[in-house]
C-alpha positions in Angstrom: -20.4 -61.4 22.8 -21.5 -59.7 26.1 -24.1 -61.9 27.9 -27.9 -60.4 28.2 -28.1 -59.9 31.8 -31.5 -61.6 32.8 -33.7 -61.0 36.4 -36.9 -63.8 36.8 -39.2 -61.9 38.5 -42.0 -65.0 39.8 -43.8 -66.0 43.1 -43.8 -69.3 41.8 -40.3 -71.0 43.1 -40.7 -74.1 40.5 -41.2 -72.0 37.6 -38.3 -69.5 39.2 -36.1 -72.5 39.1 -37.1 -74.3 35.5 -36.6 -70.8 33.7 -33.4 -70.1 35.5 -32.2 -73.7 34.7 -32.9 -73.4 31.2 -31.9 -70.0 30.7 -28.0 -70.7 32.6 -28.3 -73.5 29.7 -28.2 -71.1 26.9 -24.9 -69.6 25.3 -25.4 -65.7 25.7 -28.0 -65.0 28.6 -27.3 -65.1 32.2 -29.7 -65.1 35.0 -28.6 -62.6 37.5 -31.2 -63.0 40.2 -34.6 -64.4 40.7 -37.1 -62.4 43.3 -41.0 -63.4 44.5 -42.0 -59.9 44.9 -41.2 -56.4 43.9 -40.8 -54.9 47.4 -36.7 -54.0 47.0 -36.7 -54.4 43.7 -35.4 -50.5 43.2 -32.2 -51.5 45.4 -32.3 -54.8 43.3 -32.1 -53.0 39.4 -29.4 -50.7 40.7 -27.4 -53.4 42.0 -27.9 -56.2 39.2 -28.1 -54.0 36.4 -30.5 -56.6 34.5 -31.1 -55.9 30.6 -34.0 -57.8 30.7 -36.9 -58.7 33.0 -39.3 -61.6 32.7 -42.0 -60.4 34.6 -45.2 -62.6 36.0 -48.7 -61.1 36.4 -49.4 -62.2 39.8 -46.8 -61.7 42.3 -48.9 -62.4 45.5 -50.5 -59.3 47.0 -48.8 -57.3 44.1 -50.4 -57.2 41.0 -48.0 -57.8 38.2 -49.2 -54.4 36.0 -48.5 -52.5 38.9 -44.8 -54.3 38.8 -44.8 -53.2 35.2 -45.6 -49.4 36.2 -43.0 -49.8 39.0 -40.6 -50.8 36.5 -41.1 -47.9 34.1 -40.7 -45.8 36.5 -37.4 -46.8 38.3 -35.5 -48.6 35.4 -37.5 -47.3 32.4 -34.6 -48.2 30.1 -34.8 -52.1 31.4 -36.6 -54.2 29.0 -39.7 -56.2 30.2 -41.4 -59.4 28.9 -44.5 -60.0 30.7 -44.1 -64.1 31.3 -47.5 -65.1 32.6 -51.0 -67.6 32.6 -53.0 -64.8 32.3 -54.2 -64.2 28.9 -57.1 -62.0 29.3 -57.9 -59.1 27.2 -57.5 -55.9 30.0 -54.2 -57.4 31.6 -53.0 -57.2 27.9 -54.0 -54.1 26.8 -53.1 -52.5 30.6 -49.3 -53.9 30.1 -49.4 -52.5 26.4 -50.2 -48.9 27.8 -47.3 -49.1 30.4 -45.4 -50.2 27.3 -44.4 -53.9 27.5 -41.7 -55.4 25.2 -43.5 -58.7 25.6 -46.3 -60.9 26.3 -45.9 -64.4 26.6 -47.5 -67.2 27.9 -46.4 -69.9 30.4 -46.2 -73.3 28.5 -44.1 -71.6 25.7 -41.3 -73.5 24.2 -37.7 -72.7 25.2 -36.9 -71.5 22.1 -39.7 -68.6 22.3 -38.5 -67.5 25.6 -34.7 -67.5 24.6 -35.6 -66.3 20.8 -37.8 -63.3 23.0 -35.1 -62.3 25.1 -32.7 -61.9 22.5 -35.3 -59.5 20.2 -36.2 -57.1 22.8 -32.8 -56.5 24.5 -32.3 -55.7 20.6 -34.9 -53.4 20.8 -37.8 -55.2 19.1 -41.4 -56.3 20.5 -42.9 -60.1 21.3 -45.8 -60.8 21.2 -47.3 -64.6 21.2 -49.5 -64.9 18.8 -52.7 -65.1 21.1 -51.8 -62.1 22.5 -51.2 -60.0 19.3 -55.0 -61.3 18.6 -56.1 -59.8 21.3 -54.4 -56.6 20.9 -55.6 -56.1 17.9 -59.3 -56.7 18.7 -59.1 -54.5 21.4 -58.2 -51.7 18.7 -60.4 -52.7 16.3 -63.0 -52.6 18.6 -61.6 -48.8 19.6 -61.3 -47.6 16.2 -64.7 -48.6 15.3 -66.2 -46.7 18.8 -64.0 -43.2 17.5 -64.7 -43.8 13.9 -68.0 -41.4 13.0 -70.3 -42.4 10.7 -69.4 -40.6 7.0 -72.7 -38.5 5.8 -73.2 -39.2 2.2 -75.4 -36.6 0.2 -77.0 -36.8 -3.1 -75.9 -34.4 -5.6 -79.2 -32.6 -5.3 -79.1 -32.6 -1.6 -76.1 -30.9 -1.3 -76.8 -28.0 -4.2 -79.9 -27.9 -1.8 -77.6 -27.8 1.3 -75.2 -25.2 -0.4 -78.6 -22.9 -1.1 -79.7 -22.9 2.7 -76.0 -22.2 3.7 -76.6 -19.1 1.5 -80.2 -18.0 3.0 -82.4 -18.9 0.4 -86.0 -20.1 0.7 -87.9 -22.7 -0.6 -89.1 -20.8 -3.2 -85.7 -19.2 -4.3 -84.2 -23.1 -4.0 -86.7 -24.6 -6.1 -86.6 -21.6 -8.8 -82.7 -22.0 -9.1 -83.3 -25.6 -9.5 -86.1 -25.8 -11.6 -88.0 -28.1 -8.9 -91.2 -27.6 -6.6 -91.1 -26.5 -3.5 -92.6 -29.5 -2.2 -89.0 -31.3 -3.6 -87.4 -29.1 -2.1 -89.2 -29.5 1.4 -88.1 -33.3 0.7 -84.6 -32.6 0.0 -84.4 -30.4 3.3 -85.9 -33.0 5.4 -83.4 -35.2 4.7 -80.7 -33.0 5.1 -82.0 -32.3 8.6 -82.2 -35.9 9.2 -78.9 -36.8 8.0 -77.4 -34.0 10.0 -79.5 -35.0 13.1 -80.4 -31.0 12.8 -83.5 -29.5 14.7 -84.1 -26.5 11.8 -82.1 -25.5 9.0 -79.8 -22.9 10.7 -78.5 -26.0 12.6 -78.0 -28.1 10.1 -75.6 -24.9 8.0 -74.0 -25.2 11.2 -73.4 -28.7 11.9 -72.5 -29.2 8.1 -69.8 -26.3 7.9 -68.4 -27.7 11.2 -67.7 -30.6 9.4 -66.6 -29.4 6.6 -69.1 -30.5 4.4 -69.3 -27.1 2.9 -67.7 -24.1 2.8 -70.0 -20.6 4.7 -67.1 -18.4 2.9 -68.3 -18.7 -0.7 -71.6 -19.4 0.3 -72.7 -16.1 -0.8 -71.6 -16.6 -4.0 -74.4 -19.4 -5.1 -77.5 -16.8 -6.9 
């Protein structure tokens, strides 16, 4: 079985050294070269030819996403597993735009690291479980600022709604429904204040561009 070809990339020269120790331990992976900074790392991928990078956050004056970006940009078939301390929510969701295989976290057992290296030179994504949290609120927490509100109509508000769309008046609305036109003032006064509309021709407007109803068969309502 060929060997997954392994670069530590780490500022720290203990945790440089414990990595590589236990990686050279393990049947299958080889550690091809260990660096403290990024600065020649372009001339470094070419030569080494690394399959996979474990990549810390802070790498002195360089900031680790910025690593990640050089990364994708020079090697962006190479995959990366961000192997840090940091754990907070923008450094997570900034290495999962650049498009990190994974995310772990220093203090991790052996078994995660190894087990991690082997899934994403496969082609899979690792995420410790912190992280995935994390992750997830962060898109939770995006999907709830996209998702609009849904506006929910009674059944007579929207025969009303459909009558405006049409041009009818009060009157014409309350004689095809068999209410008063004082209902009916109640009915558009909601509408309006569902729509957030300033008069009626905005809120035919607003509603059609949602497609709440339809101005082509408007015309078709007596």
């Amino acid at each position: 079985m060929t060997s997954i070809r392994t670069l530590i990339v780490d500022d720290h020269p203990v945790v440089r050294y414990g990595v590589k120790f236990m990686l050279d331990a393990e049947p299958g992976i080889t550690v091809v070269g260990e660096f403290d900074n990024v600065q020649d790392i372009e001339e470094a991928l070419a030569e080494l030819q690394p399959d996979v990078v474990l990549l810390d956050l802070e790498l002195g004056e360089t900031h680790g996403v910025e690593a990640l970006r050089l990364f994708r940009e020079v090697a962006p078939e190479t995959r990366v597993i961000i192997y840090t301390s940091h754990d907070d929510e923008e450094r997570i969701i900034q290495a999962a735009e650049l498009g990190v295989d994974g995310y772990l976290l220093k203090g991790c057992l052996k078994e995660e690291i190894t087990s991690a290296i082997r899934d994403v030179h496969d082609g899979g994504t690792v995420l410790e479980a912190s992280v995935a949290a994390k992750l997830m609120h962060h898109m939770n927490k995006r999907s709830g600022r996209n998702r609009q509100p849904e506006i929910r109509f009674s059944k007579r508000e929207f025969q009303v709604l459909e009558l405006l769309s049409a041009g009818k008046t009060n009157h014409d609305i309350g004689s095809t429904l068999f209410i008063s036109e004082s209902t009916v003032k109640f009915h558009v006064h909601a509408i309006l204040s569902k729509l957030d509309a300033g008069n009626r021709t905005e809120a035919v407007a607003i509603a059609a561009r949602k497609g709440i109803i339809d101005l082509v068969t408007s015309d078709q309502h007596p």
